[in-house]
C-alpha positions as CSV (number, residue, x, y, z in Angstrom):
1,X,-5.6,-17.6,13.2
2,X,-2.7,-17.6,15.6
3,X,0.7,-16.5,15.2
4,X,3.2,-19.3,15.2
5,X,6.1,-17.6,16.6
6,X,7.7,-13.7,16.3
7,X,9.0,-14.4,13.0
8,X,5.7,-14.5,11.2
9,X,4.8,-11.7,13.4
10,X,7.9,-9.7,12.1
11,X,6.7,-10.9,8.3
12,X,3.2,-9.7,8.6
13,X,4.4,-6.2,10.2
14,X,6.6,-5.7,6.7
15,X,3.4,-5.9,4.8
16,X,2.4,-2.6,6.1
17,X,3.6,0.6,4.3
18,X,4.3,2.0,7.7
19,X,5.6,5.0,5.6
20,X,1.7,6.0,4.3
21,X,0.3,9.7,4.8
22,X,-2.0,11.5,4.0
23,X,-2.2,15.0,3.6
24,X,-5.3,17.1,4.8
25,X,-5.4,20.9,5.2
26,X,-2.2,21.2,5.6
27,X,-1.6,18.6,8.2
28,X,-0.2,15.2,7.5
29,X,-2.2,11.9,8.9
30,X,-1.0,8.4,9.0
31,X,-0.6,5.5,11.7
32,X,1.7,5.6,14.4
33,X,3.9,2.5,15.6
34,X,1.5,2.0,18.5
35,X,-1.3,1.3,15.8
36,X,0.5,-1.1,13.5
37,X,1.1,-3.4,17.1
38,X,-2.8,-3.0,17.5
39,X,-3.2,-3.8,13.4
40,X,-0.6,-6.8,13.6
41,X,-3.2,-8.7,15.8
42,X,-3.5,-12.4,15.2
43,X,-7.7,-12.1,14.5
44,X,-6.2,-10.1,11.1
45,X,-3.9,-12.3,8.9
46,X,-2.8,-11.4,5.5
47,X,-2.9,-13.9,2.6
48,X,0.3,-12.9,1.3
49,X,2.1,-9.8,0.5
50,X,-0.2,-6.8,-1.0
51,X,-3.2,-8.8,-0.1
52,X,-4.6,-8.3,3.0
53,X,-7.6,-10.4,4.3
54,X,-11.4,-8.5,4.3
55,X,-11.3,-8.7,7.7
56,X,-7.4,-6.7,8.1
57,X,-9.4,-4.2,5.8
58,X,-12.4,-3.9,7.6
59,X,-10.1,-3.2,11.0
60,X,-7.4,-0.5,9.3
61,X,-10.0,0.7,8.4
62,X,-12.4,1.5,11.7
63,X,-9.3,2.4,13.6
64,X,-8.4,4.9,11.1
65,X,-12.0,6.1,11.1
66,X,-12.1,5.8,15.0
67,X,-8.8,7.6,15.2
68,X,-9.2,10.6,12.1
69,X,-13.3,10.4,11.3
70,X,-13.9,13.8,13.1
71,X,-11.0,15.5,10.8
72,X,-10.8,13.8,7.8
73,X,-13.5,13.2,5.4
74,X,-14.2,9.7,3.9
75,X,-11.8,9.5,0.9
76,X,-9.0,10.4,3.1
77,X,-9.6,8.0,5.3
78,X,-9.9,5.1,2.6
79,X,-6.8,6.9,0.6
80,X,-5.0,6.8,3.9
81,X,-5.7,2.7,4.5
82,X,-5.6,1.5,1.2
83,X,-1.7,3.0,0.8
84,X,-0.9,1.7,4.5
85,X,-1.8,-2.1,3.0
86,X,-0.3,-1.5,-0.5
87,X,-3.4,-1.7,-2.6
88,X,-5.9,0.0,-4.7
89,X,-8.6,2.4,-3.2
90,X,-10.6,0.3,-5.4
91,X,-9.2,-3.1,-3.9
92,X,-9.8,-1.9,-0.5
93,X,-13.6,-1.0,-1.4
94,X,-14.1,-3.9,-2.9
95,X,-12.7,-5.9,0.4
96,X,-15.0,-3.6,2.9
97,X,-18.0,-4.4,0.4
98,X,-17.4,-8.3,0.1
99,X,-17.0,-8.4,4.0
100,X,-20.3,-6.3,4.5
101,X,-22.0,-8.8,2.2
102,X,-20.9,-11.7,3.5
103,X,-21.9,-10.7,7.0
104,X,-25.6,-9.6,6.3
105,X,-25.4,-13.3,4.8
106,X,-23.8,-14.8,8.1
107,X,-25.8,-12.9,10.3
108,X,-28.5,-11.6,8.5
109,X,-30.0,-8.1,7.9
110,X,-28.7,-5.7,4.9
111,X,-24.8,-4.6,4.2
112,X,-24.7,-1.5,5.1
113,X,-25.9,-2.3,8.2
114,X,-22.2,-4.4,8.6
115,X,-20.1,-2.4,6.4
116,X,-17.5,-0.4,8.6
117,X,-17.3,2.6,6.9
118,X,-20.2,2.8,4.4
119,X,-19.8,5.5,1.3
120,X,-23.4,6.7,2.2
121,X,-23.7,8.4,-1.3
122,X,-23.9,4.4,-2.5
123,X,-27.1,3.8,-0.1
124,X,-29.1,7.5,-0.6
C-alpha cells in the first residue's frame, strides 16, 4: 500500500500517541520522532483510527524490541507499543498472534516460529 500524497501521510502520523512512555527503573522509554518516520512507512497502513493493521503491530513492535529488548522486559515492551497505537495490551496481542498464525499458514511451519515477540511462557 502506497501513500497517495503527504496528506495521508500527515493522517497516519496522528494515529500514533507520539506522547506514550513507559516507565522502567526509574527511567522513562518511549519512541523518538526519528522512529515514528521509520513506523509511518507505506508497507504499514492503518485501517482507520485506533486500529492499526497486524502488520503495523508486528513492526512497532520488533523495533521497540530491537530498540529496548536488552533493558526492558517483555510487558514493557508490549505496554509501551500498545499505548503508542491507542489500543489494548490485549488488542495488540491478539494482532501479533493473528499475524503469527496467518503466516505459519502462508508460509508454513508453527507460529511461534513467525510471531515477532513471542510470550514464551505461552509455548513452555
Amino acid at each position: 500500500m502506497a501513500f497517495r500524497d503527504k496528506d495521508e501521510q500527515k493522517k497516519y502520523l496522528s494515529y500514533y500517541n507520539r506522547k506514550a512512555k513507559v516507565l522502567h527503573q526509574g527511567q522513562e522509554y518511549s519512541f523518538s520522532e526519528e522512529d515514528f518516520k521509520y513506523l509511518n512507512t507505506s508497507s504499514n497502513y492503518w485501517h482507520h483510527e485506533k486500529s492499526p493493521s497486524s502488520w503495523l503491530c508486528s513492526f512497532v513492535v520488533n523495533r521497540a524490541k530491537v530498540k529496548f529488548g536488552k533493558i526492558l522486559p517483555r510487558e514493557k515492551i508490549i505496554k509501551l507499543c500498545a499505548d503508542t497505537l491507542n489500543i489494548t495490551v490485549g488488542k495488540i496481542e491478539s494482532n501479533l498472534n493473528w499475524n503469527a498464525n496467518y503466516m505459519a499458514w502462508h508460509d508454513g511451519g508453527k507460529p511461534e516460529e513467525h510471531h515477532v515477540y513471542p510470550d514464551k511462557s505461552k509455548y513452555n
